[in-house]
N, C-alpha and C positions, 0 to 999 in steps of 0.2 A: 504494500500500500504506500503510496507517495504522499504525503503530509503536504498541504497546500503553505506555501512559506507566510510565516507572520506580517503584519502591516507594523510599521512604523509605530503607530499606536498601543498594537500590543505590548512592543517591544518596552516602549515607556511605560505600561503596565507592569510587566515582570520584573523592570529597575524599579521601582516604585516599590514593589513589595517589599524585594529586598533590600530596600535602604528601612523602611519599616519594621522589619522581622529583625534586621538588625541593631537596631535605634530598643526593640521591645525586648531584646536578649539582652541587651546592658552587656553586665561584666560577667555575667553565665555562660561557662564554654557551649560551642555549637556543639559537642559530644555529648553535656549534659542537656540541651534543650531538643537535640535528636533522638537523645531515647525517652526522653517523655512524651513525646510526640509521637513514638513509634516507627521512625525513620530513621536510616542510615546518617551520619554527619555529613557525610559525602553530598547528599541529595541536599540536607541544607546548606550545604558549599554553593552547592551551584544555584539553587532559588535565591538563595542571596545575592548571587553575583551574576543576576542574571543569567546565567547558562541553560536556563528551566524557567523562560519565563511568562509559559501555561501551565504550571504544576495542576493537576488534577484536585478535585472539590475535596476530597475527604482529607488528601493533603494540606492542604490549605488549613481546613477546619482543626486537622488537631495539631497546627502549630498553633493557631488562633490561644486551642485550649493550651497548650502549654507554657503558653507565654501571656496569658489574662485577656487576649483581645478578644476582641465581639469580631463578627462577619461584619457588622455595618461599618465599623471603623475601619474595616481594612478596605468595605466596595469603595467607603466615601473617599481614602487615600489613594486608591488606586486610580478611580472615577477620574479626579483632580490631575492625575500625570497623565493620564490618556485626553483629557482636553486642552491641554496646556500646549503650546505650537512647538514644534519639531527647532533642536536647539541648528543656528546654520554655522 
């Protein structure tokens, strides 16, 4: 199956999270906030830094839980980098 490539907007989505996941991890290693989550660190490597950045809903949902966020706080942060104009 061929993955249709992300837009631009995505893309600013997926950084967004992960400046967020990482801003709500503080000084908690990404080893400890990946296993309360139920994920590898690795996998939060790369949603952090963008490398993953359409991570799947249930993903999402239990870093949310791991780290205290709500799902609203993270649409309405991401919402805001997806309308925000492409840096030139």
């Amino acid at each position: 199956m061929v993955r249709t490539p992300l837009t631009p907007e995505e893309h600013r989505r997926g950084e967004q999270l992960g400046q967020l996941l990482r801003r709500a991890r503080g000084s908690r290693s990404m080893v400890e906030v990946a296993a309360a989550a139920g994920l590898s660190a690795e996998t939060l490597r790369k949603i952090e830094t963008g490398r993953v950045p359409t991570p799947a809903f249930f993903t999402v949902a239990a870093l949310a839980s791991a780290l205290g966020l709500s799902m609203d706080e993270i649409v309405r942060s991401c919402e805001s980098a997806a309308a925000a104009p492409a840096a030139a």
